[in-house]
N, C-alpha and C positions, 0 to 999 in steps of 0.2 A: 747144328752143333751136336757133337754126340756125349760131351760130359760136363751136362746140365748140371746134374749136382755138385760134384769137383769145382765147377763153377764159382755156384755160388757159394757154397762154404768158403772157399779163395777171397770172393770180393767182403766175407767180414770176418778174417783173420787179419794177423798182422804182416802176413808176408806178403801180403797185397802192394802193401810201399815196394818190393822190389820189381814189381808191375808198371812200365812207364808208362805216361801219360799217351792215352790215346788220341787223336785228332779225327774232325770228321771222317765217318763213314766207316771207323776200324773196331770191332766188335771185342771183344776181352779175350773170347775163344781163338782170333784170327791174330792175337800180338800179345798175348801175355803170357802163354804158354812156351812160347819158345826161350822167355827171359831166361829158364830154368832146366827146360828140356831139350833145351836147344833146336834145328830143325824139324820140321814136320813132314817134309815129302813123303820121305820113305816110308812113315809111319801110314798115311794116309793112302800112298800108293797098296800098302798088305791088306788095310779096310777096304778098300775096293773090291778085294778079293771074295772068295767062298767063305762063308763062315767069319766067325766071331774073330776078334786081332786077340791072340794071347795077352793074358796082364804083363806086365813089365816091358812090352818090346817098344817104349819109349819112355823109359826111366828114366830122369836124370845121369847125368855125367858122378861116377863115384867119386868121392870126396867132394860135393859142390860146397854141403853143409858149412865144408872147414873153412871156406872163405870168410865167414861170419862167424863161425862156431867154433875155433881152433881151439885146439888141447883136449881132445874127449877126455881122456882118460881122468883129467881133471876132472873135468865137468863131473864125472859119473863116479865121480872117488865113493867108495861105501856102499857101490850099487850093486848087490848081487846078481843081477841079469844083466849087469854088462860085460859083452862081447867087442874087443879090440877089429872084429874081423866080421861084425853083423851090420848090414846098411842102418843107418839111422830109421827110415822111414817103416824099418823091423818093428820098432816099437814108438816113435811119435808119428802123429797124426801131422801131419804139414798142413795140408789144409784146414784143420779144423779150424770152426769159427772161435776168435779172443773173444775174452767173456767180456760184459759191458762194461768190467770195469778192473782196470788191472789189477791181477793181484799179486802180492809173492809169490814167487817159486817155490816149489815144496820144497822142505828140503834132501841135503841130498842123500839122506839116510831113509827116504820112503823105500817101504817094504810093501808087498803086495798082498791082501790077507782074503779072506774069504769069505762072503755071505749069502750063505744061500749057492744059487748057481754061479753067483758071478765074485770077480776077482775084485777086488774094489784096492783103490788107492786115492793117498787125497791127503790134505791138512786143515787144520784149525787152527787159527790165530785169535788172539785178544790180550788184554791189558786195559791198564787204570793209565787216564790219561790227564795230570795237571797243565794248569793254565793261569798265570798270574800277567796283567795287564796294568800299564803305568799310563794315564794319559785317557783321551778318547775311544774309552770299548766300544763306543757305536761305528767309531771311523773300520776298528779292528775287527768285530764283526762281517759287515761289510765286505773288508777285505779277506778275509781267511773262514770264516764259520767255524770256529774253533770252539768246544765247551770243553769243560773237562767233566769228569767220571766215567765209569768203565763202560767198555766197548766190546765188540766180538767182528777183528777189522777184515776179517779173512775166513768163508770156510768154501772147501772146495774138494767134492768127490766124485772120483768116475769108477764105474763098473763095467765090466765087460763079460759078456757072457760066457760060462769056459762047458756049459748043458745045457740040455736042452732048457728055453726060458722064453714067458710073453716075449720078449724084445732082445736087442743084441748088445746093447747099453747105455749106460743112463748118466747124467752127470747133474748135481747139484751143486749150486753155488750160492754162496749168499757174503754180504759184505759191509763196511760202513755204519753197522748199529750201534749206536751213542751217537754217531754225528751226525750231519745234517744232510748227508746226501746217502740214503739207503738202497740197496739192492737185493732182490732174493730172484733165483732162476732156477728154472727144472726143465729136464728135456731126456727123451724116452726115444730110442729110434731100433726098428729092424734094415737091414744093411738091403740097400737100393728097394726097399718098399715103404716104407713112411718113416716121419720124426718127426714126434709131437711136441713143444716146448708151451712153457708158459713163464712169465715173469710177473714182476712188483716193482718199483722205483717209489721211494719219496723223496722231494727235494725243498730244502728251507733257504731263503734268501731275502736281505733286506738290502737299502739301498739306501747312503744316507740317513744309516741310524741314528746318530746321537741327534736327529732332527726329531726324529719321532717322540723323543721327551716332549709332553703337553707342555713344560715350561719355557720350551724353547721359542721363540719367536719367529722363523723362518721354517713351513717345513714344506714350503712346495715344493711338490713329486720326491716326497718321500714315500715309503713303502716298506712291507714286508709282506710274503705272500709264504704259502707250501702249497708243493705241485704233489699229488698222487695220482699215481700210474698203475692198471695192471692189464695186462694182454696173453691172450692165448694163441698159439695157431695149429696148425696139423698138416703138411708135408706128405703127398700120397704119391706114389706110382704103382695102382693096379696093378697093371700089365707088365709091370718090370723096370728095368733101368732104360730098355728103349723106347719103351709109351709115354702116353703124356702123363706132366705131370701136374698135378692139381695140388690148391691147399685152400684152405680156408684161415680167416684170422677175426677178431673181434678185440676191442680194446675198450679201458674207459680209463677218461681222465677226469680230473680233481684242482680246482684250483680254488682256495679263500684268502683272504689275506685284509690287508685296508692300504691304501693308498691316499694321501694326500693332495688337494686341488684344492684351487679357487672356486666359487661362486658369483656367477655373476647374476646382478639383481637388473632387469630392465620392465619400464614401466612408460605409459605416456609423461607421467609427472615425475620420474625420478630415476638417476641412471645409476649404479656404485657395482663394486664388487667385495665380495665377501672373502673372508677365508683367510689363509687355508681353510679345507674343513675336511675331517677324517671319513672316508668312502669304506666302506664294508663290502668287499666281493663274494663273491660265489658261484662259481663256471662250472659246468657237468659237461663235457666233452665224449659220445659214443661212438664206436665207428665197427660198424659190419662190411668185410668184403669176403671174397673169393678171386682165385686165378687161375689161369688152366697154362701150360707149358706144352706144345706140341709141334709134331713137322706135320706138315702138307706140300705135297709134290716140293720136297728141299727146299719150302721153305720153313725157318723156324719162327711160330708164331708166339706171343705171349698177350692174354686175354685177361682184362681184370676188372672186377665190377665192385664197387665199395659205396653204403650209405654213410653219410653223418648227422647225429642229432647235436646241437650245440646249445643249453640254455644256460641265462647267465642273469643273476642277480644283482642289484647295487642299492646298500641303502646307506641312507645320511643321517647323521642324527648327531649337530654341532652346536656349540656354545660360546660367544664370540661377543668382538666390541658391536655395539649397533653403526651402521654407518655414517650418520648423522650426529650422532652424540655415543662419543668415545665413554663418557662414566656410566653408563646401561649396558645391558646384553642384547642381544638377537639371539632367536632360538631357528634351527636351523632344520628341518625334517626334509627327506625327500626319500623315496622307491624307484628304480625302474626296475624291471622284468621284460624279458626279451626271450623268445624262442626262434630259432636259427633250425631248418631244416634243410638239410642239403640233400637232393635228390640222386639217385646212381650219378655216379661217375664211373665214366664206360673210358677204358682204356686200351689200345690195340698197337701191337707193336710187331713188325715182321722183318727179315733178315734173311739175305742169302747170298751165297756166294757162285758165280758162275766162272766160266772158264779158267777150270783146276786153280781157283784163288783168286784167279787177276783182276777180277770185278768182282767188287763188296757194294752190298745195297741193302739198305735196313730204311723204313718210314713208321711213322707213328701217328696214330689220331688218338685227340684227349676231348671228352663232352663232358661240360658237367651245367648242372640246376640246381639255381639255391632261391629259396624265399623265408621271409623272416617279416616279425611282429613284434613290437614291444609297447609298454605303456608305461607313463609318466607320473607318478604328483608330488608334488612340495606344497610346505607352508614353510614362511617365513616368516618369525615374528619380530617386530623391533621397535626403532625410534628414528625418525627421519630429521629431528630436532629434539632437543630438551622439553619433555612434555609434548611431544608430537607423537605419538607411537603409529605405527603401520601395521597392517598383514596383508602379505602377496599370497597368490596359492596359486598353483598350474596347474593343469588337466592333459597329458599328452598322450598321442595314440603317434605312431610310426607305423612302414611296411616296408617292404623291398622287393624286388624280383632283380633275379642275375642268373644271366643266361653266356658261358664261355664254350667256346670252342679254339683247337687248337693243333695244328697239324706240322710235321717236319718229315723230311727226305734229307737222304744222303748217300752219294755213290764213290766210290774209289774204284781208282783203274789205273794197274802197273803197265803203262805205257810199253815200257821197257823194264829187266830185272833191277834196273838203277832210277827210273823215272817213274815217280805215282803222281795223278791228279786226283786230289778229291773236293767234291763241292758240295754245302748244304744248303738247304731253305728252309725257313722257317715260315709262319703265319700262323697269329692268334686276332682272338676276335674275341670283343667283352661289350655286352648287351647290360644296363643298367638302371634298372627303374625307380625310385625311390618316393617318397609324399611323408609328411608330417605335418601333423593339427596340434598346438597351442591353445589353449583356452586360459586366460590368464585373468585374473581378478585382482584388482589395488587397493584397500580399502583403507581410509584414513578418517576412524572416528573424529566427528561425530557423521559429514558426511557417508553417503551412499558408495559401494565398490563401482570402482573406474575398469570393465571389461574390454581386454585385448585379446586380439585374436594373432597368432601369428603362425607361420608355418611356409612348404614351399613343396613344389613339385618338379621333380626331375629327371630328366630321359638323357643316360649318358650312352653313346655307340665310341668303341674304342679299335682301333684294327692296327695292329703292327706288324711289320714286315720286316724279314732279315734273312739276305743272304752273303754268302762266304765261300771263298775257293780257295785253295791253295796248292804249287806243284811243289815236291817234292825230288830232290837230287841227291843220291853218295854216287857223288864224283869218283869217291874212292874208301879204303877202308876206316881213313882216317878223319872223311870230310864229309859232311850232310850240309847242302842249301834247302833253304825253305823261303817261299813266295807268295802273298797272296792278297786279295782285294775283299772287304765286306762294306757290306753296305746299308742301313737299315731305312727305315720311315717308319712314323707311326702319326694316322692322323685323328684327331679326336670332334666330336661332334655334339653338343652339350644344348638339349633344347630343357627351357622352365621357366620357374616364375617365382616370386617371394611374395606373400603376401600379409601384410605387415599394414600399420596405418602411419600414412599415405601406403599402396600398393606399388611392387614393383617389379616387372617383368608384368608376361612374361616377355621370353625374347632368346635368342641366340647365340651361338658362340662356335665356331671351327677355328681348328686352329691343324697345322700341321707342321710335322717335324722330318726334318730327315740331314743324312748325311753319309758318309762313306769315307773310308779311308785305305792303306797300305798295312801289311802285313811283311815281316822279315823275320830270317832266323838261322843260323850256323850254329852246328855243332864240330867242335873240330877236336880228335883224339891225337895230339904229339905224342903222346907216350903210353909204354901200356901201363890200363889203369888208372888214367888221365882224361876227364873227360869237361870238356869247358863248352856252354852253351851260351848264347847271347837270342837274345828276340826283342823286336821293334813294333812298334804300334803307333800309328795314330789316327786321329780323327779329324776332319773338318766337317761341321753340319751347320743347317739352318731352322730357324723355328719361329712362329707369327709374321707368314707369309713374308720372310726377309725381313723381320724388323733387328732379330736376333740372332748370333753369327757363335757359333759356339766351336774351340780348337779345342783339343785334347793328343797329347803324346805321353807313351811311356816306351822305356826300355830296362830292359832287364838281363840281367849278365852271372853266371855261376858257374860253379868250379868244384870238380869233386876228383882228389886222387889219392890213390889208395899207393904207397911207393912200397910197401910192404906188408904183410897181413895183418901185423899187428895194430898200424896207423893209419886214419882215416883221414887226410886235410878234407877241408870247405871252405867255400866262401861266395858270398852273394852280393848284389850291389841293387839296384833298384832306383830310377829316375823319372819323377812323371811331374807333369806340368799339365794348365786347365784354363780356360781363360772363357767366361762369357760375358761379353760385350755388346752393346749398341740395341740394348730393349726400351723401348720408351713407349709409352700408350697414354692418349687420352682419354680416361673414361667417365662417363657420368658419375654424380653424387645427389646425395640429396643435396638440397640447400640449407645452410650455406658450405661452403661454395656449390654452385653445381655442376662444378666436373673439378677435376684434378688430375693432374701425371704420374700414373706409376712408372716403376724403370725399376732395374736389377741389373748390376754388371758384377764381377766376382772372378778372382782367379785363386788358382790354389798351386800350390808347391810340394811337395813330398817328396823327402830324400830318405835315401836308408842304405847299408850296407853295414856285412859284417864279415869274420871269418872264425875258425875255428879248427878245433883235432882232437880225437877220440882214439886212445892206443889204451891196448887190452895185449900187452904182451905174453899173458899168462895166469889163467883164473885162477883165483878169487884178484889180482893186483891188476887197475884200471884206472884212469886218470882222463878226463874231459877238461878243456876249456875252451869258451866263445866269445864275442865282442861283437855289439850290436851297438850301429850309430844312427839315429836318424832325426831326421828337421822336417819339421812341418810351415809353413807361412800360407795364410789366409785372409783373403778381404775380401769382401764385400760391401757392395753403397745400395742401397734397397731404401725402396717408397709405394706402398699398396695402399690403398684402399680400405677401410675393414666397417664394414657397417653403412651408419653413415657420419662418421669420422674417420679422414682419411691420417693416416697417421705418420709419425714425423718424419724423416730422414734418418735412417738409422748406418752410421759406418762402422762395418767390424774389422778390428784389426787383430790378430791372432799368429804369433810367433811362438814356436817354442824347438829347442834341442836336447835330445836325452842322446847316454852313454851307459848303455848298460854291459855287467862285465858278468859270467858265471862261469864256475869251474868245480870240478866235482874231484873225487878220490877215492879207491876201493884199496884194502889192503886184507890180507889175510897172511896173519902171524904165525896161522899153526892148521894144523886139518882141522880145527874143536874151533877157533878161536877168529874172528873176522872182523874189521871195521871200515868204516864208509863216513865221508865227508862234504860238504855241499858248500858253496860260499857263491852267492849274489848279489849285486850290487847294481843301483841306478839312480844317476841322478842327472836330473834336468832343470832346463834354466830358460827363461822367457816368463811369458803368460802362465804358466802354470808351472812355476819351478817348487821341485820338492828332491828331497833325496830318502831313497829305501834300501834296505839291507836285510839278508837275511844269512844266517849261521848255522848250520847243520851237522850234527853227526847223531852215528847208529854203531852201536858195537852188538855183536852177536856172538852166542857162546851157545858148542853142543854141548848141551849135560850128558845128553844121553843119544845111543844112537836114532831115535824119531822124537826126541826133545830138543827143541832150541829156545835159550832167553836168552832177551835184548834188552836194551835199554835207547831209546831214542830223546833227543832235546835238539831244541830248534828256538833260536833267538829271533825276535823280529824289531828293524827299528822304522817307520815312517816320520819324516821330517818335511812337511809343507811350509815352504815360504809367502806364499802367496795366494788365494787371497785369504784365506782361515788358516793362520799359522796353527790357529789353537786348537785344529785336528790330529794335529800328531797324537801318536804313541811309540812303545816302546814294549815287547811282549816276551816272556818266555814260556814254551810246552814242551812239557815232558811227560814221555810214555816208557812205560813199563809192558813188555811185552811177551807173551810164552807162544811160541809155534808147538803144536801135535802132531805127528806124521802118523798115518795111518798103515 
């Protein structure tokens, strides 16, 4: 591949969506580039050549932009550097990587100004942003993370160097501050020799808030957590744009938060569980790597070596009914600490293509080592009966060792200019060792503590396999077949033991899985600008040496036509079915009884289809609308085992249909003067019927030519019927907004 970089800037930008999906063994360099540039022979027959291929002697086709982009002159109204007669990519970067996180567009009165050597352009956005909620703010959290007071929701600048300077140019971005999902980026680069970048994220989320009220009485697996983020890396090519290329990177994450869970209390004399009870987290996530980019004898290799440190905290500290006598408390303490060290992880990936294209071949190997520690203790205090009181205590020690490996191939080969074959394989392999000690003490004044020990040890060998072919046919300009078979297995091998009073194990377990299915797929173009795909799938496999017979189909069908530049129709449909049947097993129990039948059978249903149209006749005036339908139906009959109570018959039944509708609106009344509108809707019925709506508009007004205010409000309404009607709400926010053009 000769442009590595172009590359990868490509795969994290936006225009990467006009990049089709690849299938085994087609590399991004050998099919994405033509989406836009159309053929490559010629290009690559002049590379063969003496000397370096001139820039531009595989441009894009002029005007391709306007397919998407129609009306420049719109677009660039107030731009003093625009040119009716300058290629677009004169002055935007196509490639460039989207920032992490969209922002507005500057507007269109950005001027270019000066600092130092470089030219800089760019905006600031912010505003005060209210929030008034009628109903459950926990459900409304939750769902939108919305606070009000002010913010600074946008800032974005790039320089370009126009002197000599350290670097060729820089962009900073940052976004989100007042709300609950932050971002700050910086990134420094000299043109085909290095780009340095560095970022920040924080991110707030709960889950089931109006649970986490102490008053509430329901609050398992609630939560709320905040993730922090911040990462560095550095992008080099020494030797130029045709050496290799290397970078280094380093990260750390951040997670605390509390989560809600049961406790369970086990003893020889007493069995219950506790809780909820509120969990205290704290995770440090670190991660050291490198990678290196180069060719060797035409082949292109990529090299990459990364540590991880993971440690992570959990402490308890709860207050509750006792389980034996409801008018007492239980007091609730407990710690774990755990350290997680993950050893290199070696990655290796190579590619190449031979006979002038017609055979593509890329394989990869992945190794990775991880080992890990943690330790345990609780005290529990309570009442086991009225005037009975208890204390349990724990003592735990844990370990691990995990050893994966994991390799793949893939080759494509154009038969003919009309007929390609390609097939991959896969194979991974997961090594698993595990042991943990229990030391548990029961003590019930006036008596002596009642010591248990419990704990287990366990050696899991896991191997799976998958392979997949498929040929490919254009019959003609208008027709594409597609054909092909995979097939996978995976068998698993589970040696240990429990040791518990009475003891148990140890002992064994294999088990294996496999199965294989068909592969279909037509694309067929009737018209230009008309493109309708359809693909089929399914499965038949087996698992516990024939006892369990598991089918799986989907099919999927879509539609995209463009009947003139302004208007974009869509439309998708989607049909999958699942069924597993005919598992039953005898296994031992304690006594009483001493054995019982587990079994699991289960199918599933999933329908969906929708359609839709996006027409931009003319900027700032645009208008979207879509329609999404889909059904879900689920059952399940399931009976395990769990300790030593096996537990009851449990049948799920699970129905539901939603109809969701959205449609948007863009208008622009004057060159100063612009508004936009949003309207969604969904509502669903079954097992989880509820209905949601939301109302949107934004008006924007130039003051000045690099001043724009707005004003934005957004209504929201959730309406649950089932099972917690009394989740609803009903919200309005509104933002006051000023953009700065630089």
């Amino acid at each position: 591949m000769c442009h590595r970089a172009a590359t990868a800037d490509l795969a994290l930008s936006s225009h990467r969506l006009l990049v089709p999906e690849r299938a085994a063994g087609q590399a991004l360099d050998d099919w994405g580039c033509v989406t836009c540039h159309g053929p490559w022979e010629e290009h690559v027959e002049r590379a063969k050549g003496s000397g370096p291929v001139p820039p531009g002697t595989y441009a894009p086709p002029s005007g391709l932009c306007l397919d998407c982009h129609p009306g420049p002159a719109d677009l660039h109204r107030g731009v003093p550097e625009f040119r009716p007669d300058r290629r677009c990519d004169g002055c935007h970067r196509i490639h460039a990587p989207s920032p992490a996180r969209a922002a507005p567009r500057a507007s269109r009165d950005d001027r270019a100004r000066r600092l130092g050597p470089f030219e800089i352009s760019g905006f600031v956005e912010g505003g005060w942003q209210a929030v008034s909620v009628s109903g459950d703010g926990g459900t409304f959290a939750q769902d939108w993370t919305l606070s009000p007071g002010p913010r600074l929701r946008a800032l974005r600048i790039e320089g370009r160097a126009e002197e000599e300077a350290p670097f060729d140019a820089f962009l900073v971005e940052a976004g989100g501050v007042g709300d609950p999902h932050t971002f700050a980026n910086v990134e420094a680069r000299r043109e085909g020799l290095w780009r340095a970048r560095a970022g920040y994220r924080r991110d707030e989320s709960v889950f089931n808030a109006g649970a986490l009220d102490p008053t509430e009485s329901q609050r398992l697996h609630a939560s709320d957590a905040t993730r922090r983020s911040g990462w560095v890396d550095l992008h080099a090519s020494p030797w130029g744009p045709q050496g290799p290329l290397l970078s280094v990177d380093a990260s750390r994450g951040e997670k605390d938060g509390t989560f809600y869970a049961t406790v369970p209390l086990d003893s020889p004399a007493f069995a219950a569980t506790l809780g909820p009870a509120p969990n205290d987290t704290d995770e440090t996530l670190r991660t050291v790597g490198g990678s290196a980019r180069f060719e060797v004898a035409d082949f292109s290799v990529f090299v990459r070596e990364e540590v991880r440190w993971l440690d992570a905290a959990y402490d308890r500290n709860a207050d509750g009914p006792s389980p034996g006598d409801p008018a007492s408390t239980h007091t609730n303490r407990a710690s774990f600490d755990s350290e997680v060290t993950q050893f290199p992880t070696t990655i290796v990936r190579v590619s190449r293509a031979f006979l002038d294209g017609d055979v593509r071949f890329d394989a990869g190997v992945r190794r990775e080592e991880a080992d890990g520690t943690g330790d345990f203790e609780e005290t529990i205090q309570g009442f086991f009966a009225p005037g009975v009181p208890f204390t349990s205590t724990r003592d735990g020690r844990a370990r691990f060792e995990r050893e994966r490996f994991g390799a793949d191939a893939g080759i494509a080969v154009a038969i003919t200019p009309e007929v390609e074959v390609a097939v991959r394989v896969e194979r991974e392999e997961d090594d698993h060792d595990a042991s943990d000690r229990i030391d548990a003490v029961l003590t019930v004044p006036p008596g002596p503590g009642i010591p248990t020990q419990l704990g287990d040890d366990t050696k899991t060998e896991a191997i799976r396999t998958r392979a997949q072919g498929e040929v490919r046919w254009r019959v003609s300009p208008a027709l594409d077949l597609r054909a092909g078979w995979e097939a996978t297995q995976q068998r698993i091998h589970l040696e240990g033991g429990t040791f518990a009073a009475p003891p148990v194990g140890p002992g064994t377990l294999s088990e294996k899985l496999e199965g294989s299915g068909p592969t279909a797929g037509i694309t067929v173009r009737p018209a230009r600008r008309l493109v309708v795909d359809v693909d089929a799938r399914a499965f038949d496999g087996e698992a516990f040496t024939g006892k369990e017979s598991e089918e799986r189909y989907e099919l999927r069908a879509k539609a995209r036509w463009r009947p003139s530049r302004p208007l974009h129709l869509f439309a998708h449909g989607r049909v999958r079915r699942g069924e597993v049947d005919g598992f039953e097993e005898i296994v031992p129990t304690l006594p009483p009884p001493p054995q019982t039948t587990q079994r699991f059978d289960a199918s599933s249903k999933v329908d969906d289809a929708g359609a839709g149209f996006v027409w931009v006749p003319a900027a700032p005036l645009s208008a979207g609308l879509s329609y999404l339908w889909r059904r879900t139906d689920l059952e399940s009959d399931t009976v395990f085992p769990l300790g030593i109570d096996p537990l009851s018959p449990a049948v799920v039944e699970f129905e539901d249909t939603s109809h969701s509708v959205a449609s948007s609106i863009g208008v622009g009344w004057s060159e100063r003067l612009r508004t936009s509108g949003l309207f969604t809707f969904t509502r669903a019925s079954g097992d989880a019927s509820f209905r949601a709506q939301e109302i949107g508009g934004r008006l924007e007004w130039d003051v000045r030519r690099n001043l724009t205010a707005g004003l934005e409000a957004r209504w929201f309404e959730f309406e649950p019927h089932d099972p917690n009607p009394q989740d609803g709400y009903d919200a309005w926010v509104a933002l006051v907004f000023a953009r700065l053009s630089l």
